[in-house]
Residue, then its C-alpha position, 0 to 999 in steps of 0.5 A: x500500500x502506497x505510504x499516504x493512504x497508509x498513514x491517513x488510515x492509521x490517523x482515521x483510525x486514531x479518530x474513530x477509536x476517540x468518537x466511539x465511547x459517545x457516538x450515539x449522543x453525537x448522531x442524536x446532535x447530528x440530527x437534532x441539528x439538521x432539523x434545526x437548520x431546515x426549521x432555520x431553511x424554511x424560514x429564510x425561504x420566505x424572505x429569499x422569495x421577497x427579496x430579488x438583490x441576492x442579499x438574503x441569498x447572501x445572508x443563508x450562505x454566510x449563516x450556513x459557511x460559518x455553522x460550518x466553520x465553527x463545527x469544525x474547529x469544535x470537532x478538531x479541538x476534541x481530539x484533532x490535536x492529541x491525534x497530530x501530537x501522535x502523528x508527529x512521532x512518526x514520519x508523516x507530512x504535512x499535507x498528510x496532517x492537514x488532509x487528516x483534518x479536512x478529511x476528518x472534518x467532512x465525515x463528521x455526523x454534525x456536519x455532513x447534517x448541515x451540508x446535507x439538509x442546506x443542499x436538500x433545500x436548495x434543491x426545492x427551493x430552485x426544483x422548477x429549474x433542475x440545471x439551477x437547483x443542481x448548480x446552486x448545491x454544486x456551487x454551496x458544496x464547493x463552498x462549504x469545501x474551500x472553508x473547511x480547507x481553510x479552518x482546518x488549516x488554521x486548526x493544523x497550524x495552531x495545533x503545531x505551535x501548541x497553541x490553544x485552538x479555543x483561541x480560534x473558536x473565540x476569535x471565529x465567534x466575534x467575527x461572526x456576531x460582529x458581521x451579523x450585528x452589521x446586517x440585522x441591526x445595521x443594515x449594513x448587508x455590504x459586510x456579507x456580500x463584499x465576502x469573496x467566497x460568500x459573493x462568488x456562491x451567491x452570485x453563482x446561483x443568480x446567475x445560473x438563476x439568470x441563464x448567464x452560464x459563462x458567469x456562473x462558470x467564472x464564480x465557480x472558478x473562483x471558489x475552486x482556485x481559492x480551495x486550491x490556494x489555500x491547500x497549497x499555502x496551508x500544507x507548508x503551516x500544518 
């Protein structure tokens, strides 16, 4: 067997032995939060179907990314950085560190529920044009792939420098409360959408809305180079 699939099995391996002792009560979590989430879907349903500017658009994807980003620093913190001490006993790169996070990180139950109930509504809420509900969950799953590449490389490298990851935690928190302060009570709606990853997904899915294909494929393209950049730049820190 070829060395990184030896090594990346060893750490998954690692990682399950440390979510066994509570997975019912993690599966119970996954599922609770899935409901929440299309309780919070059908809700933003209503204003996406009043507005015609993108901004709630905008406003969901923001929600839906930083859910996301704060699942996966909370499901590195519990046993991510125990994991990568161990790794550092043996000989293992670090694109093979930062591609145990990633990995670990999508195939946890919490948030495959998210990604999961949050594609399932835009494949309703766009199922009159099956090209546009296809592309809106094509360009939300890219999405949610370029932030997980991000915050776990973030993760990776204050795990290397032994520094506490709840630090990021905190910091991902004030950001998020801050920009939503912004919108809701400041109407300031220009904080989300100068988002570049947040921008090129909401203006993704209108455009496709809209049939301008080429613009689409342009967005697309964007969020891809960025997932790759960050992949890049982020196995020299991890």
């Amino acid at each position: 067997m070829p060395v990184f699939p030896l090594k990346m099995t060893y750490l998954l391996a690692l990682d399950n032995r440390k979510g066994t002792s509570d997975e019912k009560r993690i599966r119970l979590f996954a599922g609770f939060l899935g409901l929440v989430n299309l309780i919070f879907c059908s809700y933003m349903d209503h204003l996406l179907r009043r507005e015609n500017d993108g901004r709630m658009l905008g406003m969901l994807l923001f929600v839906e990314l930083a859910a996301i980003a704060i699942l996966t620093i909370g499901a590195f913190n519990k046993s991510g950085p125990e994991i990568l001490w161990k790794s550092s006993l043996y000989p293992v790169s670090s694109f093979t560190r930062l591609s145990f996070v990633i990995i670990s990180s999508m195939r946890r139950p919490s948030c495959r529920a998210l990604w999961l109930t949050t594609a399932i509504f835009f494949l309703v809420y766009y199922h009159t044009v099956p090209v546009v509900a296809v592309m809106s969950v094509i360009l939300y799953s890219l999405a949610v792939v370029t932030i997980i590449i991000l915050v776990s490389a973030l993760c990776a490298m204050f795990a290397k420098r032994s520094q506490p990851v709840l630090g990021l935690t905190a910091i991902s928190a004030v950001v998020i409360i801050g920009v939503l302060f912004a919108s809701f009570v400041l109407r300031a709606h220009l904080v989300i959408s100068s988002m570049p990853l947040v921008a090129w997904t909401a203006n993704g899915i209108l455009d496709a809305q809209r049939g301008q294909w080429g613009a689409a494929l342009l967005h697309t393209l964007c969020t891809l180079a960025t997932a790759g950049v960050i992949l890049f730049f982020g196995k020299r820190f991890a």
